[in-house]
C-alpha positions as CSV (number, residue, x, y, z in Angstrom):
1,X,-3.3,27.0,14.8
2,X,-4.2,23.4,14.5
3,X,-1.1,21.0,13.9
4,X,-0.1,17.4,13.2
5,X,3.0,15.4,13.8
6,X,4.0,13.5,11.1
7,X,7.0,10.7,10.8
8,X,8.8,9.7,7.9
9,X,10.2,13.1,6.8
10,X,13.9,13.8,6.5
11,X,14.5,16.4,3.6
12,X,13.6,19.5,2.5
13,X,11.6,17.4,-0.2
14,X,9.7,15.6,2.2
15,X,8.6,18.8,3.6
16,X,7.5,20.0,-0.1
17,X,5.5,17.1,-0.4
18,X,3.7,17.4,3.0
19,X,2.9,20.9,2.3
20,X,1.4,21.0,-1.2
21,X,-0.6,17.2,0.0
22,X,-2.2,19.8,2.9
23,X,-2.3,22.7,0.9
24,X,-4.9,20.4,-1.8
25,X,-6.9,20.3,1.2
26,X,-10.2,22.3,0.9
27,X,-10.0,24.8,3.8
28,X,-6.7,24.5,4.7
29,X,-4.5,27.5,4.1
30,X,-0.8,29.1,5.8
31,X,0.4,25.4,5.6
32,X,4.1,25.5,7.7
33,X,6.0,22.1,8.1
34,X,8.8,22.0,10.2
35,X,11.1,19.0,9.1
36,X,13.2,19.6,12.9
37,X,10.1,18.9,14.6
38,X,8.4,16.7,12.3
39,X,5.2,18.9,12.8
40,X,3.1,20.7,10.4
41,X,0.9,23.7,11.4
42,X,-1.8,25.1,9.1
43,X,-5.0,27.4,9.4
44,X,-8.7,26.6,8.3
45,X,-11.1,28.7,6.8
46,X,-13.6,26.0,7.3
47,X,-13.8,22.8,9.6
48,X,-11.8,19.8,8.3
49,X,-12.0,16.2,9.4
50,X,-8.9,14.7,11.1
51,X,-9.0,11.9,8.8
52,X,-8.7,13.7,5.4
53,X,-5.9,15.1,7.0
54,X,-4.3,12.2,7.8
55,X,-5.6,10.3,4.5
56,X,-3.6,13.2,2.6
57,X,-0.3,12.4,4.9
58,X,-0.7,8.8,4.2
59,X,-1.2,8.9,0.5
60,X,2.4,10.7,0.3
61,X,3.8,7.9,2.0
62,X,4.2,9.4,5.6
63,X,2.5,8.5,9.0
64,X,0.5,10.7,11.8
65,X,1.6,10.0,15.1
């Protein structure tokens, strides 16, 4: 399962917000963010760029490390 380590989360809010901005995603699905490890796991049904990914994160107002 491919995952991404994002900074800038610290509540159970932030952790909403990084799920449904990954879940909006074409071919993304089983989106799991962990605010503890400030990591978010997800599956794809079809290839998807590393930089949509991080665009979506960014948008929010969070960072990829």
């Amino acid at each position: 399962m491919p995952s991404i380590k994002i900074k800038g989360m610290n509540c159970q809010h932030c952790v909403a917000s990084v799920t449904d901005a990954l879940q909006k995603i074409a071919g993304i699905s089983e989106v799991k963010v962990v605010l503890e490890k400030g990591e978010a796991t997800f599956q794809t049904d079809k290839p998807v760029a590393d930089e949509v990914i991080r665009q979506a994160i960014k948008e929010i107002g969070f960072t990829c490390e």
